[in-house]
C-alpha positions as CSV (number, residue, x, y, z in Angstrom):
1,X,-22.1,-17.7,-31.9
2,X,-23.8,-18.4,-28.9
3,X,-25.7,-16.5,-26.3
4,X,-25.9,-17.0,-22.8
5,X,-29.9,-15.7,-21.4
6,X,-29.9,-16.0,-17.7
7,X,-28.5,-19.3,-17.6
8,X,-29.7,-20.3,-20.7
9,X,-27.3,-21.6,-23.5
10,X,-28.3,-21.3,-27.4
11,X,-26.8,-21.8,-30.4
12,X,-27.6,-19.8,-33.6
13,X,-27.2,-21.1,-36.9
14,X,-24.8,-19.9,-39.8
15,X,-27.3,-18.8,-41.8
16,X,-28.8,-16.4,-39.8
17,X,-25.0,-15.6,-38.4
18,X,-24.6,-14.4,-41.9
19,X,-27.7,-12.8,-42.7
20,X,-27.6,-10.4,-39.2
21,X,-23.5,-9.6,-40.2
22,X,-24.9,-8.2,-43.3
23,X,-27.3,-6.3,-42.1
24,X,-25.4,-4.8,-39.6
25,X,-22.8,-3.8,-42.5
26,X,-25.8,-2.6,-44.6
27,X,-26.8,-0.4,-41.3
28,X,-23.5,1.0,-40.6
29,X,-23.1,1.6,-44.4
30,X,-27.0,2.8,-44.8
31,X,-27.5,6.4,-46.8
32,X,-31.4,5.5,-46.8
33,X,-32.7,5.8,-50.1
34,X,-35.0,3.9,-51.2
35,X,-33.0,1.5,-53.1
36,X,-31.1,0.9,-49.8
37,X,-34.2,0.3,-47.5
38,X,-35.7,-1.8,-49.8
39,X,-32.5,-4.2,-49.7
40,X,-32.7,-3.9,-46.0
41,X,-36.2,-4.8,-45.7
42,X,-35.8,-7.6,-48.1
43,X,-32.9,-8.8,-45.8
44,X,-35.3,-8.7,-43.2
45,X,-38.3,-10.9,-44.9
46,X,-35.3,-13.3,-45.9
47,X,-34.6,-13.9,-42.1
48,X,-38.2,-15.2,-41.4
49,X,-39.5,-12.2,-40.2
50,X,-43.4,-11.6,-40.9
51,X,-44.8,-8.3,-41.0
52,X,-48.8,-7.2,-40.6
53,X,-50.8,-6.9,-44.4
54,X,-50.4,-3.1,-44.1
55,X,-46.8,-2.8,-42.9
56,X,-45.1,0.0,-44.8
57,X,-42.9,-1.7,-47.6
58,X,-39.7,-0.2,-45.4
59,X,-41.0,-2.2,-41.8
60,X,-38.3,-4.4,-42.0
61,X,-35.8,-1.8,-42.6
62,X,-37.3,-0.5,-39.7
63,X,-37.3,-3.0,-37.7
64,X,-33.4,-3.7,-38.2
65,X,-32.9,0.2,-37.4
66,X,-34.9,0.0,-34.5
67,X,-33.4,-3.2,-33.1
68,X,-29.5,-2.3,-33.8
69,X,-29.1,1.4,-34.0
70,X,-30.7,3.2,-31.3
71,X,-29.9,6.8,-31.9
72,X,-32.9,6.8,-34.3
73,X,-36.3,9.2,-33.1
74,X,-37.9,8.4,-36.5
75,X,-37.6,5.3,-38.5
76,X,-38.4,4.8,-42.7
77,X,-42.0,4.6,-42.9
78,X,-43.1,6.9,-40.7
79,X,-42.5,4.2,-37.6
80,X,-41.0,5.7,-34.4
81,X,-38.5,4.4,-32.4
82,X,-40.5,5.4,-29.1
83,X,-41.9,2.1,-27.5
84,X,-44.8,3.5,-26.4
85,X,-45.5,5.5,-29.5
86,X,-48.5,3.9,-31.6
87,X,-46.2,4.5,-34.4
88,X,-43.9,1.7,-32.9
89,X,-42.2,-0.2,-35.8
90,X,-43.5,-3.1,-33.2
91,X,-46.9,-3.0,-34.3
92,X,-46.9,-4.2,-37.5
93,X,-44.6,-7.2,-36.7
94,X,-46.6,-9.9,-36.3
95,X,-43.5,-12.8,-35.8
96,X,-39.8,-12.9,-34.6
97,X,-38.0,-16.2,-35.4
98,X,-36.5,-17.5,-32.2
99,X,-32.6,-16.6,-33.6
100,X,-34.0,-12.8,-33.8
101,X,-35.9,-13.1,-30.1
102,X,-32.0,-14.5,-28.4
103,X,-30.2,-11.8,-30.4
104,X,-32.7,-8.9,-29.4
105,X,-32.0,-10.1,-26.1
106,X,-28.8,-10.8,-26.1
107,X,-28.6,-6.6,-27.3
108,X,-30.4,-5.1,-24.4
């Protein structure tokens, strides 16, 4: 996979090709329970994403909702999906891995 970002080219690596298929299967499959959105925001620690101390256990869950399905208002753990909310799943992610910074880009 590669994405093009204003005339920049990058590659992204298997790996994290595989790991963002299956969470967008686990999103498009997603009934949130808990079980679920505790797989999901394992997914998302596993993809080098770091979350504040105090994150809600579901922030990467979250996060993965709020970057890839964007008919959500509310998001597990209380976050909102408003970016200007200070609810903002945003918040309590204190680092993106470069692979998730090109995709989120690459979304908009």
């Amino acid at each position: 996979v590669a994405l093009i970002d204003f005339g920049q080219v990058k590659r992204i690596g298997y790996k994290f090709r595989r790991e963002l298929a299956e969470l967008i299967i686990n999103i498009t499959e997603l009934e949130e329970t808990d079980e679920e959105l505790r797989r999901l925001s394992k997914l998302g620690d596993k993809m080098g994403l770091k979350f504040a101390e105090d994150a809600h256990e579901f922030c990467p869950a979250a996060l993965g909702l709020y970057v890839l399905d964007w008919s959500r208002e509310e998001l597990p753990g209380g976050y909102s999906a408003y970016e200007l909310s200070p609810r903002n799943v945003m918040g309590d992610v204190t680092y993106f891995p470069p692979e998730w910074v090109l995709t989120c880009r690459a979304l908009q």
